[in-house]
MILOZA-39171 format. One line per field, with one value per atom (N, C-alpha, C): residue number from 1; residue in one letter; chain; atom name; x, y, z. Coordinates in pm, 1 decimal, m for minus. Example, Ala and Ser with C-alpha at 12.3 -4.5 7.8 and 13.67 -1.06 7.14 Angstrom:
<pts>
seq <- c(1 1 1 2 2 2) $
type <- c(A A A S S S) $
mol <- c(A A A A A A) $
atom <- c(N CA C N CA C) $
x <- c(1319.0 1230.0 1320.0 1285.0 1367.0 1290.0) $
y <- c(m569.0 m450.0 m330.0 m225.0 m106.0 3.0) $
z <- c(780.0 780.0 780.0 708.0 714.0 787.0) $
</pts>
This chain:
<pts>
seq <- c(1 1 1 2 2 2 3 3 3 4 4 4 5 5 5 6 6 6 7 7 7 8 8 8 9 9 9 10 10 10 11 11 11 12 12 12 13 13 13 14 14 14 15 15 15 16 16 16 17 17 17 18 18 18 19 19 19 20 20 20 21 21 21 22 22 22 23 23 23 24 24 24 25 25 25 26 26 26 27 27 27 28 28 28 29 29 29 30 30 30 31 31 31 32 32 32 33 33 33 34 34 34 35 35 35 36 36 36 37 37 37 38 38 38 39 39 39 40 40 40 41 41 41 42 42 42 43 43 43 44 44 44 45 45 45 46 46 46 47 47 47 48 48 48 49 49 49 50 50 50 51 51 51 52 52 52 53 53 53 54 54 54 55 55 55 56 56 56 57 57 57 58 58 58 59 59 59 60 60 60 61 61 61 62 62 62 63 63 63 64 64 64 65 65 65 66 66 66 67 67 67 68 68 68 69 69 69 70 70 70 71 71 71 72 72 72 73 73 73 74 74 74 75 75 75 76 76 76) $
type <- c(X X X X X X X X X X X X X X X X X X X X X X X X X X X X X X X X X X X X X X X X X X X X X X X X X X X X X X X X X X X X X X X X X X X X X X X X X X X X X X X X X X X X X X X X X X X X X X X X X X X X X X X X X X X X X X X X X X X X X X X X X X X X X X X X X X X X X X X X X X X X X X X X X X X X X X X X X X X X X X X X X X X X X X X X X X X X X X X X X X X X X X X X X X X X X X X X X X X X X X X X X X X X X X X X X X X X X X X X X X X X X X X X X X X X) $
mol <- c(A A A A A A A A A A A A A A A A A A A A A A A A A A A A A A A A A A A A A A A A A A A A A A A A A A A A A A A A A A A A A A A A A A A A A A A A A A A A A A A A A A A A A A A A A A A A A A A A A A A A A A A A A A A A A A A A A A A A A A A A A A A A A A A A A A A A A A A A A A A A A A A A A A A A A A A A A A A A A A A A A A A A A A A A A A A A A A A A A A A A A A A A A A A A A A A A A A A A A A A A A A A A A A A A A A A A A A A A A A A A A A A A A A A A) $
atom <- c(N CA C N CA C N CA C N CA C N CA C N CA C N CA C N CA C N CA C N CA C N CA C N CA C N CA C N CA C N CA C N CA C N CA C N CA C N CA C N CA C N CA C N CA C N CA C N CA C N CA C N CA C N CA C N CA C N CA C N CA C N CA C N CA C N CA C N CA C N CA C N CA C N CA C N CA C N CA C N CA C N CA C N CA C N CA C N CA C N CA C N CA C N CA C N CA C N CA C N CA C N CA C N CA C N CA C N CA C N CA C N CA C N CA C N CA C N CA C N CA C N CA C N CA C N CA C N CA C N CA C N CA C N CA C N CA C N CA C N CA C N CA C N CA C N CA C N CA C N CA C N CA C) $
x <- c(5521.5 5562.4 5499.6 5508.6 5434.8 5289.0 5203.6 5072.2 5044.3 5133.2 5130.1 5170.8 5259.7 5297.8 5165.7 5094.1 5033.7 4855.7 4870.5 4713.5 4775.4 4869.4 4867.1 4842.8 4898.0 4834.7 4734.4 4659.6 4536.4 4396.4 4457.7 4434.9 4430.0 4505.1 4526.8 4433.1 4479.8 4403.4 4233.0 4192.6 4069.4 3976.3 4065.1 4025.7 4012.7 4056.9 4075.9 3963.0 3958.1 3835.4 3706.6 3719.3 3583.3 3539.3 3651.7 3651.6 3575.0 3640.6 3630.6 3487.1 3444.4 3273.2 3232.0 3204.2 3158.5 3122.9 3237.4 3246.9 3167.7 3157.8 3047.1 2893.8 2952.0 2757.7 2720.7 2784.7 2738.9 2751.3 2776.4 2778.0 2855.5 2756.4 2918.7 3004.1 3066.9 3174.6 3184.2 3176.7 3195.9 3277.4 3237.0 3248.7 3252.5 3090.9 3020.6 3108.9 3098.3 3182.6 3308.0 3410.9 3498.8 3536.7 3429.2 3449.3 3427.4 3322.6 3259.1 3366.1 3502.2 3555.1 3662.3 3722.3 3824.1 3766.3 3671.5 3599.0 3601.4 3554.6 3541.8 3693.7 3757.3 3898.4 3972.0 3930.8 3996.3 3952.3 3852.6 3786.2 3817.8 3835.7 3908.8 4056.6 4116.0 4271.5 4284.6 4212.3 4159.9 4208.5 4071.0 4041.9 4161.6 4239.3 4327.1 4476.9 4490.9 4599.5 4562.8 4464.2 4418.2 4437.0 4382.6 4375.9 4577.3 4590.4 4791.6 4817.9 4790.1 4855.8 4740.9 4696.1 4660.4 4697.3 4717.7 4817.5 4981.9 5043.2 5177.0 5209.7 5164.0 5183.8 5209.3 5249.9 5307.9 5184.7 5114.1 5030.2 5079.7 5234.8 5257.7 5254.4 5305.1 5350.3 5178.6 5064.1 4936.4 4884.6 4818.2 4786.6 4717.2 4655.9 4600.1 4498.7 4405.7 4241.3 4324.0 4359.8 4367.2 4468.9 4536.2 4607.4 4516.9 4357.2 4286.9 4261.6 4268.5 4199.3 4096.0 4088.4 3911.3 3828.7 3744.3 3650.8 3576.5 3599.0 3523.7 3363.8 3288.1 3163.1 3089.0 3002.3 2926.7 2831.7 2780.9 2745.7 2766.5 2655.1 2696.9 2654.9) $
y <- c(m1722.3 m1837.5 m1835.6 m1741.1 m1730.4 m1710.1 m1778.2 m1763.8 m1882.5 m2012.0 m2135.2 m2184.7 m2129.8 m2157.1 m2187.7 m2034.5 m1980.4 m2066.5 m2084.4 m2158.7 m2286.2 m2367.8 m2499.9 m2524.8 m2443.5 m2443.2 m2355.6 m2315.8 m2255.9 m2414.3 m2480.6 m2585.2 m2717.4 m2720.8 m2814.1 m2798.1 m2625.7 m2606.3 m2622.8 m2624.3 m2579.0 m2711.3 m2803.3 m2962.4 m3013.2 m2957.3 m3003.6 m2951.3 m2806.0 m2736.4 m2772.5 m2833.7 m2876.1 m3028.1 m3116.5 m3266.2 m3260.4 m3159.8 m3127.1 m3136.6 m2991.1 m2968.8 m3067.9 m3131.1 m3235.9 m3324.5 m3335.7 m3476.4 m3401.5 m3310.2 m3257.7 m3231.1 m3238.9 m3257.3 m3406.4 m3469.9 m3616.8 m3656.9 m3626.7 m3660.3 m3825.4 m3846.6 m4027.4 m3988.3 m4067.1 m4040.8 m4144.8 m4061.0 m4196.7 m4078.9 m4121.7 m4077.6 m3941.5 m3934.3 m3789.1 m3655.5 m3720.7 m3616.9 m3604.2 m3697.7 m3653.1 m3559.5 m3566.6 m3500.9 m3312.5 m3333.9 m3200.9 m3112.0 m3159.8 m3134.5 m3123.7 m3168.5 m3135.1 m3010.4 m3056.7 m2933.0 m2783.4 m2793.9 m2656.3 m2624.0 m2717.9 m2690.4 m2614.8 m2595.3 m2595.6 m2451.5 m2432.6 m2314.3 m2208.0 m2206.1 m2139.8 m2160.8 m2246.7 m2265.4 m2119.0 m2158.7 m2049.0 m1909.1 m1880.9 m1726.0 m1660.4 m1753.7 m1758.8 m1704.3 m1818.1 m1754.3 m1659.7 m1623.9 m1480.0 m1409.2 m1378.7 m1300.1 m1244.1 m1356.7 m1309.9 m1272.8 m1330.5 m1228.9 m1066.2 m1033.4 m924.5 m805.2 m889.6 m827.4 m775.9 m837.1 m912.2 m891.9 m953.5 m929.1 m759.8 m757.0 m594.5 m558.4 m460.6 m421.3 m379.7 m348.3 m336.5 m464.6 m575.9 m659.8 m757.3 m712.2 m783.5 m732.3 m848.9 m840.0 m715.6 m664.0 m511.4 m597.6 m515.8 m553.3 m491.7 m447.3 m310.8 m475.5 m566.5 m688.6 m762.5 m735.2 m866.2 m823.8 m936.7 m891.3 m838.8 m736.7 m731.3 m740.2 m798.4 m851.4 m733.5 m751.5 m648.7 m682.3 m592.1 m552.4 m604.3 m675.6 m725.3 m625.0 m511.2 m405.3 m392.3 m420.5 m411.6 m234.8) $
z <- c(m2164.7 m2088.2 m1949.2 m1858.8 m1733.2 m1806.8 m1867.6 m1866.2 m1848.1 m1943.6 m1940.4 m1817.7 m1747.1 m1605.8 m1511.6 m1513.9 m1380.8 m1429.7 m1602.0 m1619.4 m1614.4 m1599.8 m1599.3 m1380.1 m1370.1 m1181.5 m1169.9 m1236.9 m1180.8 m1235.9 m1331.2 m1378.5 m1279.3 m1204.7 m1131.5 m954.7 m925.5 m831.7 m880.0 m987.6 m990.3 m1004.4 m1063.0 m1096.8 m887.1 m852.1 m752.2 m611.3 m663.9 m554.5 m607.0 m761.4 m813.0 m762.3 m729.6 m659.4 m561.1 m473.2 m309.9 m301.3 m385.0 m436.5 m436.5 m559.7 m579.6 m465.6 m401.9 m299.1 m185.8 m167.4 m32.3 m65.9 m201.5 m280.3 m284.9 m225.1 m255.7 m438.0 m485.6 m615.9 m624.7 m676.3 m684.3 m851.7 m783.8 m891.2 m1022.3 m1100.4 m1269.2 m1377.8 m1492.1 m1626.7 m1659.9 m1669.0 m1650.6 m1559.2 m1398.7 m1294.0 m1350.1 m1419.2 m1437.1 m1565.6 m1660.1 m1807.7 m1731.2 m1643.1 m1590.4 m1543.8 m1458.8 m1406.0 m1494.3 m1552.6 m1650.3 m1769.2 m1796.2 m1851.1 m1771.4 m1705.1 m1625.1 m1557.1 m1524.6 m1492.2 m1627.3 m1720.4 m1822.9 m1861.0 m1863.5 m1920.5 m1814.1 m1665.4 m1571.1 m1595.0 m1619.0 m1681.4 m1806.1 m1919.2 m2023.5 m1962.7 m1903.6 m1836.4 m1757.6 m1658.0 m1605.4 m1693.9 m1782.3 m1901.2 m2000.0 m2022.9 m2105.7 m1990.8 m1887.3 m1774.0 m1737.6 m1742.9 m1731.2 m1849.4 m1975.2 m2085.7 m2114.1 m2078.9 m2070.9 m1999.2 m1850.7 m1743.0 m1776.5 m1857.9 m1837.2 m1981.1 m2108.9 m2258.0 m2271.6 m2394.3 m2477.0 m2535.9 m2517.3 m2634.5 m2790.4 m2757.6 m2903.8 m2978.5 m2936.5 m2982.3 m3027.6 m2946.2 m3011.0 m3128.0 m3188.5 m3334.7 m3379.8 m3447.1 m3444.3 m3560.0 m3594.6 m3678.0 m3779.1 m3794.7 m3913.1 m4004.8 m3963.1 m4042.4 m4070.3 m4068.8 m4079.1 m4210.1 m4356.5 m4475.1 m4463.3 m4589.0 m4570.5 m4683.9 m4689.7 m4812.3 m4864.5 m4979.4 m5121.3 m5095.5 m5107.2 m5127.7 m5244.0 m5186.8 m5335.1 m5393.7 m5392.3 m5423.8 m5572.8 m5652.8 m5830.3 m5894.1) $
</pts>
C-alpha cells in the first residue's frame, strides 16, 4: 500500500518538474509534449514503487523461481 501511495506522488511531482522543463526549453505545448510527459512521469512513478517495495516488502513473502514451471527438454 505505501508503494502506491509514495508512486502515485512521485507521479505527480515528476509530471510536474517535467512541465517546468519543458516550459524553460521553450517547447510549445500540444499533443506530443503531453504524451512525453505522462509517459516519463510514469516510468519514474514505476521505478519509484519498485524502489519502495524492495525497501519496505518481505523477502519471504516474494515469489521465488524455484515456483516457475519448468519445461521438458526436447532432447530425443
Amino acid at each position: 500500500m505505501l508503494s502506491i501511495i509514495v508512486s502515485t506522488l512521485a507521479f505527480f511531482v515528476a509530471a510536474w518538474y517535467l512541465n517546468r522543463y519543458l516550459n524553460e526549453q521553450e517547447i510549445a505545448e500540444g499533443m506530443t509534449r503531453r504524451i512525453l510527459v505522462i509517459v516519463l512521469a510514469s516510468v519514474v512513478s514505476f521505478v519509484v514503487g519498485v524502489g519502495v517495495d524492495s525497501l519496505v516488502g518481505d523477502p519471504e513473502s516474494a515469489p521465488s523461481m524455484a515456483l516457475l514451471p519448468t519445461v521438458p527438454s526436447q532432447s530425443e
